[in-house]
N, C-alpha and C positions, 0 to 999 in steps of 0.2 A: 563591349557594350551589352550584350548579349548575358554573358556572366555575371553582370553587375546588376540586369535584372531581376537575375532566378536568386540569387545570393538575398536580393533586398525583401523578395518575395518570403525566400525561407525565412527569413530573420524575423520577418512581419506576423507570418503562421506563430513559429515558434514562440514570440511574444504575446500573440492571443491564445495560445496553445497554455505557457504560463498563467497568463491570470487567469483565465479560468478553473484553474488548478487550484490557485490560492484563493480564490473567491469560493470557491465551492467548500475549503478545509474551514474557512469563515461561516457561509452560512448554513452548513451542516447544522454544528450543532448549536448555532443558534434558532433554528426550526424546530429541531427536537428540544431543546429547553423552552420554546413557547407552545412547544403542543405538549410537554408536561405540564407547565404555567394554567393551562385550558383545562388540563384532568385538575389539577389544585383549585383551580376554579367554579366548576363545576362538583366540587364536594370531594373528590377521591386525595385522598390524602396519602395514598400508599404510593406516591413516586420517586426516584429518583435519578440523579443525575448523575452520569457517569461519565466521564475524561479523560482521560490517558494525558493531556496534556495541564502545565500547573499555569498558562497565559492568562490574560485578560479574560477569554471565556471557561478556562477553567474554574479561573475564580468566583466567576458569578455563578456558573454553577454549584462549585462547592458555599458559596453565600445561599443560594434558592436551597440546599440540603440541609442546612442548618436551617435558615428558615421553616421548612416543611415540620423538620422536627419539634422545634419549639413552637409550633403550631399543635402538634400532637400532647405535648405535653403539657399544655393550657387546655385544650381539649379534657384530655383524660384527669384532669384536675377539676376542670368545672365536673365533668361527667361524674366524679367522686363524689364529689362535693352536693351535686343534687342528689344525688342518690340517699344520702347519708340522711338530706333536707327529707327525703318522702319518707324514711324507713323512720325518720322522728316522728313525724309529724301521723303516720299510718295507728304508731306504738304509744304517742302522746308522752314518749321519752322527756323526761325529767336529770337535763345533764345534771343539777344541781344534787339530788339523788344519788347520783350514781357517782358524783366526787364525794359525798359524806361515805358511803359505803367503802371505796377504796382509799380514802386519805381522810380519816377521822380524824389525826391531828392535826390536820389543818386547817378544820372548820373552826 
């Protein structure tokens, strides 16, 4: 009887000794992917996500890295894009000008 205690007992530890094992491989890095989320959030845009594993939270990190990216590169496209708008508009640039000059025959 005696045996069949400490045996139930071990089995018991060893079973909560497990989950917390797998629970903590779980929400690892799902804390570090929402305190990334936070720096993206908060404007910083240079984060990323790293994984060793290709599961379910692999995925969605490597989904949030893509993301980030294609965030950047609408970024740097508008950022372009205005810029091009002040450096017009500073110069009082004349696109139409500046096609008859390089493509006469086309006018």
């Amino acid at each position: 009887m005696n045996y069949s205690l400490i045996l139930g007992n071990l089995t018991l530890l060893l079973g909560v000794a497990a989950a917390l094992f797998f629970t903590s491989s779980i929400v690892k890095p799902l804390n570090k992917l929402k305190n990334l989320m936070k720096k993206a959030e908060g404007g910083d845009l240079d984060v990323y996500f790293e994984s060793k594993y290709s599961d379910e939270i692999g995925q969605l990190g490597k989904s949030f890295n893509n993301m980030i990216e294609e965030f950047m590169k609408l970024f740097n496209m508008v950022y372009s894009e205005r810029k091009w708008y002040y450096v017009k508009k500073k110069y009082k640039l004349n696109l139409n000008f500046f096609n008859i000059l390089l493509h006469p025959a086309l006018c």
